[in-house]
N, C-alpha and C positions, 0 to 999 in steps of 0.2 A: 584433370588439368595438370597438376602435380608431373603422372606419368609424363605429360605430351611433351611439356615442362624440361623435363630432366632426361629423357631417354630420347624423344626429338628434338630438340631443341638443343641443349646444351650438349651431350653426349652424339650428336648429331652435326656438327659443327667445329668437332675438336678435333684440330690435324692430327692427335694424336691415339685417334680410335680408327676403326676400320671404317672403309666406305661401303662396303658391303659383306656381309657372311653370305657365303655362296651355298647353295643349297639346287640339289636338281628335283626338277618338277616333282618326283614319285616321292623323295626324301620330304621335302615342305608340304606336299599331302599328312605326311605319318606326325610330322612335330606338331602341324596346326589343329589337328583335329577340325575337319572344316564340315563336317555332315551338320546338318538342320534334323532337330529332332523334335517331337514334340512337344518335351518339358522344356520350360527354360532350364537354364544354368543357375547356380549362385552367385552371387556379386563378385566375390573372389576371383572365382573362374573368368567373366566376364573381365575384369581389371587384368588376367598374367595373358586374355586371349587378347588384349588392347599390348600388353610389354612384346608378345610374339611377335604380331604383328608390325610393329617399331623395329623389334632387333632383326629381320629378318627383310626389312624394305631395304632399298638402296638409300645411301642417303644424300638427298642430290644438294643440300647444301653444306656438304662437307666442302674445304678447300681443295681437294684434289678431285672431284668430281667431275670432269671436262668431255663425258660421253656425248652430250647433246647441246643443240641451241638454248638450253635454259639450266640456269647453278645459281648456287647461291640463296642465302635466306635472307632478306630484309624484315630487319624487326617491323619495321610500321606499315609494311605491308599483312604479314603475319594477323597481326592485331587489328587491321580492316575486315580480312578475311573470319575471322573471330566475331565480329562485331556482323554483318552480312551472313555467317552461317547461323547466328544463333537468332537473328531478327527474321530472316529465312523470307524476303523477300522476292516478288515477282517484277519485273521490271517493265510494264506496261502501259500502267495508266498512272499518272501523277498522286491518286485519290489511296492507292494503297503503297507506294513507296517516292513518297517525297521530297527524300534528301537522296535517295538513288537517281531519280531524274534528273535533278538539280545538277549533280556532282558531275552524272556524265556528261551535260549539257557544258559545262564547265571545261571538264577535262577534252570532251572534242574541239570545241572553240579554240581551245591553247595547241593542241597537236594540228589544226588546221593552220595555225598564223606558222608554226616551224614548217609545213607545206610550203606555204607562200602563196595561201590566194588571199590577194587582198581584198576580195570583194566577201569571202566568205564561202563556206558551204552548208554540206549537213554532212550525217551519218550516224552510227550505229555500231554498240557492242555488240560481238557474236562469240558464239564457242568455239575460237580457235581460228587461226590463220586459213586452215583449209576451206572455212566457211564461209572469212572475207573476202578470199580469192571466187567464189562460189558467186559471194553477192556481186562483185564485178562485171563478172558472166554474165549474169541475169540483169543486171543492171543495161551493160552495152547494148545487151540481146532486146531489152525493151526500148533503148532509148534508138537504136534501129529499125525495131520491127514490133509498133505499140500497140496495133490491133493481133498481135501472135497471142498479147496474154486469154484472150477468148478465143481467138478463133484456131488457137493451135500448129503445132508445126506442117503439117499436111498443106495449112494455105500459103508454104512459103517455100521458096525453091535452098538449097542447098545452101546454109551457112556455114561458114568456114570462119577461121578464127588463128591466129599465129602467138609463137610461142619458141623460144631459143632452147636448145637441144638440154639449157643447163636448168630451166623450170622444172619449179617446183611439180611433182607430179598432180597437184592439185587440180590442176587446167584440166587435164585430163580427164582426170575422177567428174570434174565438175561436166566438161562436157558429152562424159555417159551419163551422170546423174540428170541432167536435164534434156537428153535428146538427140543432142547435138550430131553425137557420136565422137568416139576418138580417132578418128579415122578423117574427120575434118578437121583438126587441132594439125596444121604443119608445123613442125618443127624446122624452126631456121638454125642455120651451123652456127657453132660459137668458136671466135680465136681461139686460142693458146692459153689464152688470160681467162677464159671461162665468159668472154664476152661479147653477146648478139652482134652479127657482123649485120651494120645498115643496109649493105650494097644487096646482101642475097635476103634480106626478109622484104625488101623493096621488089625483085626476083620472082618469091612466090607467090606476095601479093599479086602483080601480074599475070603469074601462070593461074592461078585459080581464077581471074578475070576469065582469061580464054578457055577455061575450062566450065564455064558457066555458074561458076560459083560466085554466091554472092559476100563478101568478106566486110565482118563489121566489127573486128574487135582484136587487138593487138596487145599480150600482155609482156611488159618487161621486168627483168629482174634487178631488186638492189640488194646485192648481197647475198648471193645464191648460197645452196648449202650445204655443199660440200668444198669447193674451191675459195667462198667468200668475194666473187663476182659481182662490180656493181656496170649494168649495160651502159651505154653510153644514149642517156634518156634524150639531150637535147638532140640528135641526130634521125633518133626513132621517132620524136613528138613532129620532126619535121614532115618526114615520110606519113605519117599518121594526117596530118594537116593536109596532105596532097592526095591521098586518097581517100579523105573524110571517113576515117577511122578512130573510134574509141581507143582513147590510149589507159590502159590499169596500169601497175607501176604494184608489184607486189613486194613490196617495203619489210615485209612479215621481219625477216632479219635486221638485214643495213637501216631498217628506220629509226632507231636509235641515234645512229650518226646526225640526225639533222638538230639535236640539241648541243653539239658539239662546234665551236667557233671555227678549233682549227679542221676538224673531219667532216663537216657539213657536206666539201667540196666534192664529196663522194658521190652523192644524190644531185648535182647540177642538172636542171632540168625538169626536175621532177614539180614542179608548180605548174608544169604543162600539163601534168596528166590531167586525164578525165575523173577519176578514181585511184585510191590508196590503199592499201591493206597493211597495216602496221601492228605487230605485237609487243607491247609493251612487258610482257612478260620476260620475251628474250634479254637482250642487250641492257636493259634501262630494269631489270629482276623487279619485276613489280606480282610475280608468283604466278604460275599458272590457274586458270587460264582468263588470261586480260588481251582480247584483240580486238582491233578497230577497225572499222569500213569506213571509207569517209568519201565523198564526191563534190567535185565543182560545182554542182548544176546544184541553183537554188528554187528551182522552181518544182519542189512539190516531188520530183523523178521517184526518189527512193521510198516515197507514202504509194505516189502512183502505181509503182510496179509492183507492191508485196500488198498492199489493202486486198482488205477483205471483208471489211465493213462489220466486224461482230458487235451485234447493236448490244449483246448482254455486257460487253465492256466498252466500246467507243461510242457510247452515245453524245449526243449533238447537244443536246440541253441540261448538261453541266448545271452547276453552281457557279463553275471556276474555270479558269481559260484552257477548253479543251486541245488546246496544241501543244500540253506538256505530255498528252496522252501519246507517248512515241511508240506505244507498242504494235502497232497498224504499219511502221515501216520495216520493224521486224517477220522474218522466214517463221520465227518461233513465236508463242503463245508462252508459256512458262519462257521467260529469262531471267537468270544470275545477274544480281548485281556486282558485275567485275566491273566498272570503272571505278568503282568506292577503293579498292586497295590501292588502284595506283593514284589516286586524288587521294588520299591520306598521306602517300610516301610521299608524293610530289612538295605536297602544304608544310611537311618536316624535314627535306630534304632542299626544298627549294631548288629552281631551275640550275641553279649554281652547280649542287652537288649531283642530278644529274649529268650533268658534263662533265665534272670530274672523275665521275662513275666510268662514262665513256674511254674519255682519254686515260687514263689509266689500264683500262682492259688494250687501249691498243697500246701501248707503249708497253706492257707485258711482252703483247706478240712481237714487239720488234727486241727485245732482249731476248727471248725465247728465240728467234730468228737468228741473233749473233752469237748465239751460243751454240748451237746448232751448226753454224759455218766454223768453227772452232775446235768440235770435238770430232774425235775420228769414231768413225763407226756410224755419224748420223751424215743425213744429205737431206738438202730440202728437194720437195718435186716441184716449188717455184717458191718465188720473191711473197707476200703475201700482202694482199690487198687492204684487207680488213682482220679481225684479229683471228681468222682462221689460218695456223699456221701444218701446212702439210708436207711429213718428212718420212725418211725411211728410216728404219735400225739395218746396221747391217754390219751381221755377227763377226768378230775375228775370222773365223771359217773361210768365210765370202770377200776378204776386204783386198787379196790380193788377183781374185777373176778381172776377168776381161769381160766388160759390157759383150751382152749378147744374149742368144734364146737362152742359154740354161742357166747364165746370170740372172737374167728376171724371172724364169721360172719358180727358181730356187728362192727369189727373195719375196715371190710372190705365198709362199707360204710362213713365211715371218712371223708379222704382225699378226694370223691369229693364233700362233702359239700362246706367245705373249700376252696378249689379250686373255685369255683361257688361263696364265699364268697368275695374271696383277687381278683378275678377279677374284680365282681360288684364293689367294693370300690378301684382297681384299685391301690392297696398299694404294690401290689408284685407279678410277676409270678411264680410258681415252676411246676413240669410235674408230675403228678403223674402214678400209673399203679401197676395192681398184674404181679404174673412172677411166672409161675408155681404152686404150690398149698398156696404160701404166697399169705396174701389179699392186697388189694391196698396200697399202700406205698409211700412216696413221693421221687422224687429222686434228688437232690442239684447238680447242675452243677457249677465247678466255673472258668470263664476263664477271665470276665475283670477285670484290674489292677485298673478299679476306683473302686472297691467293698474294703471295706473297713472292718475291724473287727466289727463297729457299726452295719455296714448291714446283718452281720452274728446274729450280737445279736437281730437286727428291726425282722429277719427272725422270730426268734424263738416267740419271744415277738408277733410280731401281730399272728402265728400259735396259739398260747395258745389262744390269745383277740378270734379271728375267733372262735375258735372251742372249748373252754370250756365249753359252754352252752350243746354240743351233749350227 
């Protein structure tokens, strides 16, 4: 504990250590010593193979660490995750983790009232956003087509399913994993802004009619995840309404926002959906991996479509009120108590400090954004929605060309210099990537509360040191 203590934890954490020692795959073979061999090791040994390990991870809740949708380390979340790995719970039946079902029962109830359905619903921890997006699917897919879960897809003609060009690629994965095919997943165009246009998913809804497809399921985006894209839900919910379509709403990102007074505005609409997928891990750092499914429909949907009746764990004649047994609405058998860390942070943070968590992350991106309009050499590739702020560097070299092919060519090789730069030296992670016929670009993430305005300014400052020479 000591090590975890001092080498993650504290050392881990200090603007003033590296965010990463960069190491390539063949080199981290030879230092870790990673072969399985018969003997064990000595304690020792064991203890400097736990210090390797630590010095040679990224460390994603250093204050500069801004590669991905999730940063940042929250003590009491930390100390949930501690208390859950060492109690090493399944999260199934009431009778072997107790204060897990409770918690989560809790913590859904409260993420469902920031939804806004007044009547209620239900739902379900899963591992990881990609899987609540998954339950969606399957959720629509049943609550369309109730005799498919026996009788299979052969006794149904061609489902189809919509999804905006900026979705996450989950839909996809999810409708090879269950059948569907990716091939019925149309993708509708998205503005400028990274946001589903109503008029043409309204379009292909149509064409797939006349094409004899039969269409039961519409997922939109809050908070896409590279541009920070939130769709315009009440417009989608309405079109969904008129062709009696399942609406999901994959919140994974943007669902943070709906604890926030003034940023809520972001998600309008979204009490329409049928279904939610929200990660609590991203935005609101409650530590990987915390994600929720959640749905309107209080009758039973989400037990109906995943039961499976195992009498060695769900039996009927309890002791005690078999409806805390919620492991029968789960895909999985072994589940992680992940609602526990973020019901811990929430209970010491209170909804209060949540929202400040929020507004703060975006008020970040919007001084990051005038800072950026300010210094020469950067350019934003648009105004930003949510706190993903996406800009170019662009070297001395380059700053007095003329827009055109070998101006983007040229700068489309940039950003992974740089990147390959601020890793080797280990000063600061950022994610880069093109998106459509824009060339690579950097994209600023900002969700932990230790990141300060300095670290906004180290941002900019090592980007020019890294890459002015190009």
């Amino acid at each position: 504990m000591l090590i975890i203590m001092e080498a993650a934890v504290m050392k881990g954490t200090n603007v003033k250590e590296k965010v990463c020692e960069w190491c390539s795959p063949e080199q981290l073979k030879e230092l870790l010593d990673l072969e399985l061999r018969e003997g064990g090791e000595a304690h020792a040994e064991v203890l400097q193979r736990c210090r390797d390990a630590i010095r040679y991870s990224v460390k994603t809740g250093h204050p500069r660490f801004f590669n991905q949708l999730y940063a940042g380390l929250d003590p009491y979340s930390l100390v949930g995750r501690f208390i859950t790995e060492t109690i090493n719970p399944s999260v199934y039946t009431y009778e072997v983790a107790p204060v897990f079902v409770l918690t989560e029962e809790v913590v859904l109830r409260k993420m469902i009232e920031f939804i806004g359905w007044d009547e209620g619903g239900d739902g379900i921890f899963s591992p990881g956003g990609s899987v609540s997006n998954m339950y969606g699917v399957n959720l629509a897919r049943y609550h369309h087509c109730p005799d498919l879960k026996e009788e299979g897809l052969s006794a149904y003609p061609r489902l189809v399913m919509f999804t905006s060009q900026e979705g996450h690629y989950s839909i996809a994965k999810a409708a090879g994993f269950m059948g569907i095919g990716t091939k019925n997943v149309y993708i509708v165009p998205s503005d400028k802004r990274g946001k589903m246009i109503p008029v043409e998913l309204e379009e292909q809804i149509k064409t797939a009619k006349l094409e004899g497809a039969v269409p039961f399921m519409v997922n939109a985006t809050a908070g896409t995840t590279v541009l920070g894209a939130f769709d315009p839900l009440d417009e989608i919910a309405d079109i969904c309404e008129r062709h009696n379509l399942w609406l999901h709403v994959d919140a994974c990102w943007g669902g943070g926002a709906l604890v926030s007074k003034k940023h809520k505005h972001l998600l309008k609409g979204v009490h329409r959906a049928d279904s939610v997928a929200w990660n609590p891990h991203k935005m609101l750092m409650a530590g990987l991996q915390c994600s929720a499914f959640m749905v309107r429909n209080r009758t039973s949907l989400l037990q109906r479509c995943h039961s499976a009746h195992a009498s060695y764990l769900f039996q009927q004649d309890k002791f005690y009120d078999v409806s805390y047994d919620t492991g029968d609405k789960s895909l999985q058998c072994g589940r992680k108590a992940d609602a526990f860390r973020f019901w811990l942070m929430w209970k010491a943070l209170g909804t209060k400090g949540l929202e400040e968590r929020v507004d703060r992350a975006l008020a970040l991106a919007r001084y990051l954004t005038e800072e950026i309009k300010k210094r020469e050499g950067f350019r934003l590739v648009m105004e930003p929605e949510f706190t993903n702020v996406c800009f170019w560097y662009i070297p001395p070299s380059m700053r007095k060309m003329p827009d055109g092919i070998e101006y983007w060519e040229k700068l489309h090789l940039v950003a992974p210099v740089i990147k390959e730069r601020m890793m080797k030296k280990g000063s600061l992670m950022v994610g880069y990537q093109s998106h459509g016929e824009k060339p690579n670009f950097f994209r600023q993430i900002f969700i932990s509360p230790q990141v300060s305005r300095e670290d906004v300014e180290f941002l900019l400052d090592e980007m020019h040191c890294l890459g002015k020479d190009l």
